[in-house]
C-alpha positions as YAML, in Angstrom:
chain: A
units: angstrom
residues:
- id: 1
  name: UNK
  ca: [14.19, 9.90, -1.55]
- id: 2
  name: UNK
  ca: [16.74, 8.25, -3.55]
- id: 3
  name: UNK
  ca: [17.72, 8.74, -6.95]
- id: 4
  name: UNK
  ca: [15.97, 5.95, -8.82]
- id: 5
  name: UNK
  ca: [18.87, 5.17, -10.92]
- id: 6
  name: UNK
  ca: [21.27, 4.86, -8.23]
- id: 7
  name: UNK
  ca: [23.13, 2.03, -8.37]
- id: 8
  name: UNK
  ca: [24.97, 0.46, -4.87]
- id: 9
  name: UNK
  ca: [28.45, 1.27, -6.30]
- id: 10
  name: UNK
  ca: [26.74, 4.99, -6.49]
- id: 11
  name: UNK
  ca: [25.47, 5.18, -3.08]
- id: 12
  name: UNK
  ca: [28.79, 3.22, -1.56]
- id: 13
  name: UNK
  ca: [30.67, 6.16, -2.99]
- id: 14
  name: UNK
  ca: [33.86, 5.18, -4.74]
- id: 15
  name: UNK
  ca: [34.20, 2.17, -6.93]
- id: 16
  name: UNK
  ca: [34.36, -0.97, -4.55]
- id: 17
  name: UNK
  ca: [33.64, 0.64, -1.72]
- id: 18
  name: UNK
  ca: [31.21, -1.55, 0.92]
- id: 19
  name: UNK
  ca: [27.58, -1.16, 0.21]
- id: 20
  name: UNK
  ca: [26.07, 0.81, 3.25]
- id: 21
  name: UNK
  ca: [22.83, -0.45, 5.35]
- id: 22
  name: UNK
  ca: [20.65, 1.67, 3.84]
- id: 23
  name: UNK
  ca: [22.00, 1.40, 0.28]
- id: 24
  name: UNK
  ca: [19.99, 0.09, -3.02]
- id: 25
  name: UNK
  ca: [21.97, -2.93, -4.25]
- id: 26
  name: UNK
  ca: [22.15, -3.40, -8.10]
- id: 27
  name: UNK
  ca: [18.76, -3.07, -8.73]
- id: 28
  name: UNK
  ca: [17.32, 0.17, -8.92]
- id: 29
  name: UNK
  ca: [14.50, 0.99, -6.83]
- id: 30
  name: UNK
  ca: [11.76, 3.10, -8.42]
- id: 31
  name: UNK
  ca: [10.44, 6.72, -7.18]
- id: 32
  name: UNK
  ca: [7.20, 6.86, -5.68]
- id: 33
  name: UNK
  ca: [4.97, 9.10, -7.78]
- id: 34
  name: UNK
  ca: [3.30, 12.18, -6.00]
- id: 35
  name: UNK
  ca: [-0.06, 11.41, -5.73]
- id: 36
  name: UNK
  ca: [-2.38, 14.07, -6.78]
- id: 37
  name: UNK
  ca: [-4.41, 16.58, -4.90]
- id: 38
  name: UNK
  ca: [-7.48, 14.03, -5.84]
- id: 39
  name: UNK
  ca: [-5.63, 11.08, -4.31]
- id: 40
  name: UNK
  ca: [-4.16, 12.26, -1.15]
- id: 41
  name: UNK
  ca: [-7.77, 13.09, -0.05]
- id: 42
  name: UNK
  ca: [-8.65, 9.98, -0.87]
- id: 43
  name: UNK
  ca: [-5.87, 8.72, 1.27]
- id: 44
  name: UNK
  ca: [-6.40, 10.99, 4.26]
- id: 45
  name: UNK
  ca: [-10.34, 10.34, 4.73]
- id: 46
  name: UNK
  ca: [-8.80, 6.30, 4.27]
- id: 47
  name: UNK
  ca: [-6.47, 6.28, 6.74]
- id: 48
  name: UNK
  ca: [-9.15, 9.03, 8.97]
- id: 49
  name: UNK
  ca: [-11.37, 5.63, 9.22]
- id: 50
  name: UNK
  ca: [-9.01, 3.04, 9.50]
- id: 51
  name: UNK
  ca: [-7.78, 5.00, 12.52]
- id: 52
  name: UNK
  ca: [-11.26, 5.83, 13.74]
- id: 53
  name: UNK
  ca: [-12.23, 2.35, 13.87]
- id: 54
  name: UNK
  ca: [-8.98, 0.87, 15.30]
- id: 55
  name: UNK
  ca: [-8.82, 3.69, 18.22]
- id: 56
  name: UNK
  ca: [-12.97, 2.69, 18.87]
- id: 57
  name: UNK
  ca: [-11.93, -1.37, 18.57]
- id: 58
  name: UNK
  ca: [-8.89, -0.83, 20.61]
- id: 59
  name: UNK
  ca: [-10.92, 1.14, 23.35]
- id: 60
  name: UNK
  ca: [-14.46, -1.05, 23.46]
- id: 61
  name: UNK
  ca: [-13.92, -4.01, 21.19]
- id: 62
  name: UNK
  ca: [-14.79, -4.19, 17.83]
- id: 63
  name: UNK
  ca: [-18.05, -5.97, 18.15]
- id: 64
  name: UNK
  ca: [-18.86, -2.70, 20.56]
- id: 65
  name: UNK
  ca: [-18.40, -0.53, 17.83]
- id: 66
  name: UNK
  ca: [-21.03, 0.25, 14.90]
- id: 67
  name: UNK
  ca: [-20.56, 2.26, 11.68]
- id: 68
  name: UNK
  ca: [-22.26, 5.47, 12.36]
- id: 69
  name: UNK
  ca: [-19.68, 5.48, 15.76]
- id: 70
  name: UNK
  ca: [-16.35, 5.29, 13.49]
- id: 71
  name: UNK
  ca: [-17.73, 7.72, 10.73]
- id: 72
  name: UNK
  ca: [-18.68, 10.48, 13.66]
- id: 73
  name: UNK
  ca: [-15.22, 9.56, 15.00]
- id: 74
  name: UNK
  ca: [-13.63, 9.85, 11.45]
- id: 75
  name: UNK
  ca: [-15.87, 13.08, 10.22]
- id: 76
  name: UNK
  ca: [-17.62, 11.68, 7.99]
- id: 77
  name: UNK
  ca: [-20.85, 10.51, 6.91]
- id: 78
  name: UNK
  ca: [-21.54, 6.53, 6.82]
- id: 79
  name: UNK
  ca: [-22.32, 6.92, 2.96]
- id: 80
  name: UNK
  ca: [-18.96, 8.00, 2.56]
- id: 81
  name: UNK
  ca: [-17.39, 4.70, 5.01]
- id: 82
  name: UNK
  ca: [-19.03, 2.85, 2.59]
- id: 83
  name: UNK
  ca: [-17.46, 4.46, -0.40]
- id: 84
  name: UNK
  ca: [-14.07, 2.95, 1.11]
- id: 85
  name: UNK
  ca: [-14.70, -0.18, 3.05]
- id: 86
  name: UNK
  ca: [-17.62, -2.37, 2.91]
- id: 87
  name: UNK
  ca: [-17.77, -3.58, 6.57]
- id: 88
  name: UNK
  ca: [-16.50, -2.30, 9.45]
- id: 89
  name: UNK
  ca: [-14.14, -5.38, 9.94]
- id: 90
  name: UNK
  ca: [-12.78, -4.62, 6.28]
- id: 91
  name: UNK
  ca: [-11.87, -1.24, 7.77]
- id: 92
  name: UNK
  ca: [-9.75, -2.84, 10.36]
- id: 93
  name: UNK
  ca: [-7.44, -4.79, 8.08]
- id: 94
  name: UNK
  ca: [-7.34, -1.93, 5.86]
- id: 95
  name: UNK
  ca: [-6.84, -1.61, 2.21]
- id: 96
  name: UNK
  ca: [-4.62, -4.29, 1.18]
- id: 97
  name: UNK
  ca: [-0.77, -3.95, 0.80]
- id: 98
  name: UNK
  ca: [-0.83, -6.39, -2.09]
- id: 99
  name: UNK
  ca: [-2.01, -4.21, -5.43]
- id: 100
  name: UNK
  ca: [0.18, -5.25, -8.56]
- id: 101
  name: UNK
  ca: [-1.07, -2.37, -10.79]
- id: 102
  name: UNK
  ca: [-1.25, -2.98, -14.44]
- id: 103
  name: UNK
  ca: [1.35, -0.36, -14.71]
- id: 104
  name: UNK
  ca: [3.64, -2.08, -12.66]
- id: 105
  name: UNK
  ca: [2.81, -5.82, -14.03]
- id: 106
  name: UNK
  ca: [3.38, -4.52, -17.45]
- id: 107
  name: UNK
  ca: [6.54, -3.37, -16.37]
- id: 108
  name: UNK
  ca: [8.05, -6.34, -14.66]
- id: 109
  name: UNK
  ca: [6.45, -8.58, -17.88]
- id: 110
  name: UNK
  ca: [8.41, -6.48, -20.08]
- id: 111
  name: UNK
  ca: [12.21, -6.00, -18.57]
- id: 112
  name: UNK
  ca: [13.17, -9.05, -20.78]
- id: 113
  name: UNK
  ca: [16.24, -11.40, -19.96]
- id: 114
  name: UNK
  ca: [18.87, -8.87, -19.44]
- id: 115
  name: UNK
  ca: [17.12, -8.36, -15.97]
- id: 116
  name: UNK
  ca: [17.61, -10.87, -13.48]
- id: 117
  name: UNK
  ca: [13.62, -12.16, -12.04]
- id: 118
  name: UNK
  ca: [14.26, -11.36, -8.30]
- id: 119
  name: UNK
  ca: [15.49, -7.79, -9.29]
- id: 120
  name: UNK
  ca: [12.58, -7.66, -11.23]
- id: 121
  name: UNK
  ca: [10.56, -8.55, -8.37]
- id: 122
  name: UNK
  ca: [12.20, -6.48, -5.80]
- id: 123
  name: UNK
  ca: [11.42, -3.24, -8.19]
- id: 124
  name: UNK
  ca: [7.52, -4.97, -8.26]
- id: 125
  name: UNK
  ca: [7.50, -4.75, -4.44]
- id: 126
  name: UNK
  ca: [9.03, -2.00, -3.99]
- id: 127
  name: UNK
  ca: [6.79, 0.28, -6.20]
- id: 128
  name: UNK
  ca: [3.81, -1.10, -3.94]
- id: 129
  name: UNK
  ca: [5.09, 0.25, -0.77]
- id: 130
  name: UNK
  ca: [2.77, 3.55, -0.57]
- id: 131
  name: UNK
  ca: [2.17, 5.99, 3.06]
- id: 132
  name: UNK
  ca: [0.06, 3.44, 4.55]
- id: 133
  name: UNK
  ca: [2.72, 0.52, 4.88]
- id: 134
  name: UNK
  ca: [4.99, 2.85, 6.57]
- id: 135
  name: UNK
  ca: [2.71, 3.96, 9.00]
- id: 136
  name: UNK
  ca: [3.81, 2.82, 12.08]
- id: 137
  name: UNK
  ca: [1.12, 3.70, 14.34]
- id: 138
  name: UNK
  ca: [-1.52, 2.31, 12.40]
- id: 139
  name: UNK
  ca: [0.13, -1.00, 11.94]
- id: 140
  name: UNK
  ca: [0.89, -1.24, 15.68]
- id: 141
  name: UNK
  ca: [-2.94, -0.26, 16.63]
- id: 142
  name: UNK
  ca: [-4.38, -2.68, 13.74]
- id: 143
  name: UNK
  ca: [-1.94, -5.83, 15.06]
- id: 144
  name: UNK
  ca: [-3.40, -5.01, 18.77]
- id: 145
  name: UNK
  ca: [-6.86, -5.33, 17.19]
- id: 146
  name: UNK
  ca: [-6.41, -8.38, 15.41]
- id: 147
  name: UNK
  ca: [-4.74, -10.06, 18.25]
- id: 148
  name: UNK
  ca: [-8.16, -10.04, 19.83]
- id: 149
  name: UNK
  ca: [-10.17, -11.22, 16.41]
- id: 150
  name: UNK
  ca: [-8.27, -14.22, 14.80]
- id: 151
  name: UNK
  ca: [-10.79, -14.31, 12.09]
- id: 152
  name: UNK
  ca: [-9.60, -11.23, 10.87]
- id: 153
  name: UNK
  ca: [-6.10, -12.90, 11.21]
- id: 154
  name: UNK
  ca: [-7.81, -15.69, 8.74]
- id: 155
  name: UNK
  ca: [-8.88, -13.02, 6.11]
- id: 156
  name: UNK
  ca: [-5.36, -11.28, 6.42]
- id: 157
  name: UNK
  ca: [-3.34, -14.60, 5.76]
- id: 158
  name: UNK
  ca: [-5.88, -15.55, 2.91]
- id: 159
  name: UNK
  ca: [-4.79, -12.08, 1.49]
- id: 160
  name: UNK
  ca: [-1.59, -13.09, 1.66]
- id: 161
  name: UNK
  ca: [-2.18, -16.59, -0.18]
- id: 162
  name: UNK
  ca: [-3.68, -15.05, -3.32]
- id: 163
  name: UNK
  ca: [-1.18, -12.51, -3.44]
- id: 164
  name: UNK
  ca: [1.38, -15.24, -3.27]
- id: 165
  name: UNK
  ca: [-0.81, -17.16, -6.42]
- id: 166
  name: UNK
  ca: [-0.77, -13.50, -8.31]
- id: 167
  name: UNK
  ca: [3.16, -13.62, -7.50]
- id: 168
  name: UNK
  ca: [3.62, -16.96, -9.32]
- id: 169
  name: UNK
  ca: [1.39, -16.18, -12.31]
- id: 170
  name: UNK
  ca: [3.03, -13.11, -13.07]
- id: 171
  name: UNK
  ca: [6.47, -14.62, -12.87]
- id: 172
  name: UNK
  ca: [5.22, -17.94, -14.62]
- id: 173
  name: UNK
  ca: [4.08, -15.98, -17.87]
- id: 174
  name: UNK
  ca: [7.40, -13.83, -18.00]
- id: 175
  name: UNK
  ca: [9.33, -17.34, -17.54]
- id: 176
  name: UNK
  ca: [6.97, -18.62, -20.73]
- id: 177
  name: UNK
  ca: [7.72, -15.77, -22.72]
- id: 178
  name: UNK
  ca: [11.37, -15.86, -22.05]
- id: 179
  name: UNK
  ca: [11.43, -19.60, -22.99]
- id: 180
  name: UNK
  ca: [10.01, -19.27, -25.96]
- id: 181
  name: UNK
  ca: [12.47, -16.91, -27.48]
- id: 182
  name: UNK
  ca: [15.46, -18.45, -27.70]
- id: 183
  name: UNK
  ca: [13.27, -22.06, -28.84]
- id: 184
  name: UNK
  ca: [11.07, -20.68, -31.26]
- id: 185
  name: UNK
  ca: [7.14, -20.29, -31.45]
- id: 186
  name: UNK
  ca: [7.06, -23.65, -32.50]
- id: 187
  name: UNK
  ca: [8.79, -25.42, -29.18]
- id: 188
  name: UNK
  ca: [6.10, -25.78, -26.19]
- id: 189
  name: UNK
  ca: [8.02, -24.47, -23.37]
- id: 190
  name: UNK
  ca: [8.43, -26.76, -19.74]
- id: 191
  name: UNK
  ca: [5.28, -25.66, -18.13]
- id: 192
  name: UNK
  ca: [5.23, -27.49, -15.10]
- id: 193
  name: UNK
  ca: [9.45, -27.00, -14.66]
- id: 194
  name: UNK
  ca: [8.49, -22.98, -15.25]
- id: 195
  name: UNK
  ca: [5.45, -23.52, -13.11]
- id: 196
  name: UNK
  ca: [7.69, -24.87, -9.94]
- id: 197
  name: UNK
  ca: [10.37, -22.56, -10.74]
- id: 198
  name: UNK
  ca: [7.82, -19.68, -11.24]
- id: 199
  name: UNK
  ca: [6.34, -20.43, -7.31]
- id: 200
  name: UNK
  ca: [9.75, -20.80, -5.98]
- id: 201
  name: UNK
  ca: [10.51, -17.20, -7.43]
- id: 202
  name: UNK
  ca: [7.57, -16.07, -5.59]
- id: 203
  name: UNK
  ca: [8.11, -17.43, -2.33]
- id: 204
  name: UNK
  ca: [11.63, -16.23, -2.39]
- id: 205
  name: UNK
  ca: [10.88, -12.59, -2.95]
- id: 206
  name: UNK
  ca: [7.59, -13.23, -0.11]
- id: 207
  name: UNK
  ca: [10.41, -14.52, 2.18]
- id: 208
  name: UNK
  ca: [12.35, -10.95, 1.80]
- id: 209
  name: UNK
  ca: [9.35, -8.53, 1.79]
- id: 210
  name: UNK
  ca: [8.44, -10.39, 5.03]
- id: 211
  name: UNK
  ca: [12.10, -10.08, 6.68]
- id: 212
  name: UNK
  ca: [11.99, -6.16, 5.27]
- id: 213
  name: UNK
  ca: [8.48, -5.83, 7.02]
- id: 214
  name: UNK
  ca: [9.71, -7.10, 9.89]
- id: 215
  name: UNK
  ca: [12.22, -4.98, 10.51]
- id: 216
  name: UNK
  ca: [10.58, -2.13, 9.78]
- id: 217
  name: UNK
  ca: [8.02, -3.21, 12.39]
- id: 218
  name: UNK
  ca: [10.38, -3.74, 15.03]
- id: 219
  name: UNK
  ca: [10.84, 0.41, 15.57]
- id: 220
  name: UNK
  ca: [9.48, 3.66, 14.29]
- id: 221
  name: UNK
  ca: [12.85, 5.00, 13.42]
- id: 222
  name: UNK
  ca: [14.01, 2.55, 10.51]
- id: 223
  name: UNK
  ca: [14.89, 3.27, 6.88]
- id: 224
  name: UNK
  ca: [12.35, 3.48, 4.17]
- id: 225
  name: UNK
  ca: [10.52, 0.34, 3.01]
- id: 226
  name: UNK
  ca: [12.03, 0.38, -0.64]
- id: 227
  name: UNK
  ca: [15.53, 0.24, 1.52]
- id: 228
  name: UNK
  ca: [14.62, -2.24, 3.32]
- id: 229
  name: UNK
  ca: [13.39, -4.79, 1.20]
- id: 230
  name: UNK
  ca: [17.04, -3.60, -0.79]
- id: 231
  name: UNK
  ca: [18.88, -4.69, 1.90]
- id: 232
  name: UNK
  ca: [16.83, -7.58, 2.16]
- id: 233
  name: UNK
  ca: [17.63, -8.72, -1.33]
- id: 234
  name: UNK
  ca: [20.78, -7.99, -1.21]
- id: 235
  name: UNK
  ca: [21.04, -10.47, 2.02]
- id: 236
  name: UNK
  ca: [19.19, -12.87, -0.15]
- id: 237
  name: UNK
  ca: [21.57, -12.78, -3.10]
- id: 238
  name: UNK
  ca: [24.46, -13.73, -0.32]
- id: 239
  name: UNK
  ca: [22.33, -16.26, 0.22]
- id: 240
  name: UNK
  ca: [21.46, -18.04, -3.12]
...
């Protein structure tokens, strides 16, 4: 894992030398924290079901399957399913990839000016990637499930539309705040010019994470996804 204040001039090696592939642009990407003994069960009976009910789905159809199958498959007990997913088709899209923690929302709403808002937000999405996004075997069973269920497809794109609103709303209110520093308390900021610019932050840094996704998804061997979606921003900046 990389060192989390690694800069790309660090991990190119000597001053100006090419960034490589793999390497963290300006930005520095955050370490993951080790989970806890506590949480990493947590995680292992999670992903036990997910696959349980995926293998079952992927097998005999989901509609074929029933709760008290997937929980004998997973070793567990159907109170316990229930302690993680609420339905079986909630277990099937799994828990969602889009959890801003008040940790990390604090910290994006308080890096101030001197940090530029899409290296803000690539740190944001970066500290969300977890074992679960990276785990290629369970994405490639749940995308042969859903193929076969488009409603879940509907619930999984709606998932993506209020992360997208969260997105904006986070970046809107650091926007606000910054405006009204240099203006005064007094001075109303722009709030429909922030609120515009605010969405188009969003959908900027939605554009990378989606390129970074898929190219992680395209093979099991790839980087990390806090590389990727580096590299990815670092394309973007070209870009912009």
């Amino acid at each position: 894992m990389m060192n989390s204040t690694a800069t790309a001039t660090q991990l190119a090696g000597a001053p100006g030398a090419p960034v490589p592939e793999t390497a963290v642009p300006e930005t520095a990407v955050p370490e993951t924290a080790v989970p806890g003994l506590r949480e990493r069960k947590r995680i292992a009976t999670s992903r036990s079901i997910q696959f349980a009910v995926l293998e079952l789905s992927r097998d005999r159809g989901l509609d074929n399957v029933t709760v008290d199958e997937i929980s004998r498959h997973a070793d567990i007990s159907p109170r316990t399913f229930f302690n993680y997913f609420p339905s079986k088709e909630a277990a099937v899209l799994g828990e969602t990839p889009f959890d801003i923690t008040p940790e990390v929302a604090a910290r994006f709403l308080g890096a101030g000016p001197d940090e530029p808002i899409l290296d803000g937000l690539l740190v944001l999405l970066s500290s969300m990637s977890d074992a679960e996004t990276e785990d290629f075997e369970m994405h490639t069973l749940r995308k042969i499930v859903i193929r076969d269920y488009p409603q879940l497809l509907v619930q999984r794109i709606s998932s993506f539309r209020e992360f997208e609103v969260e997105l904006t709303e986070l970046v809107e209110q650091r926007l606000t705040t910054g405006a009204r520093s240099p203006a005064g308390e007094r001075e109303t900021p722009d709030h429909p010019a922030i609120h515009e610019r605010s969405r188009l932050y969003a959908l900027v840094a939605i554009a990378g994470m989606r390129h970074a996704w898929g190219c992680w998804a395209e093979r099991a061997d790839t980087p990390p996804m806090p590389v990727l979606l580096a590299n990815s921003f670092r394309e973007l900046h070209t870009l912009l």
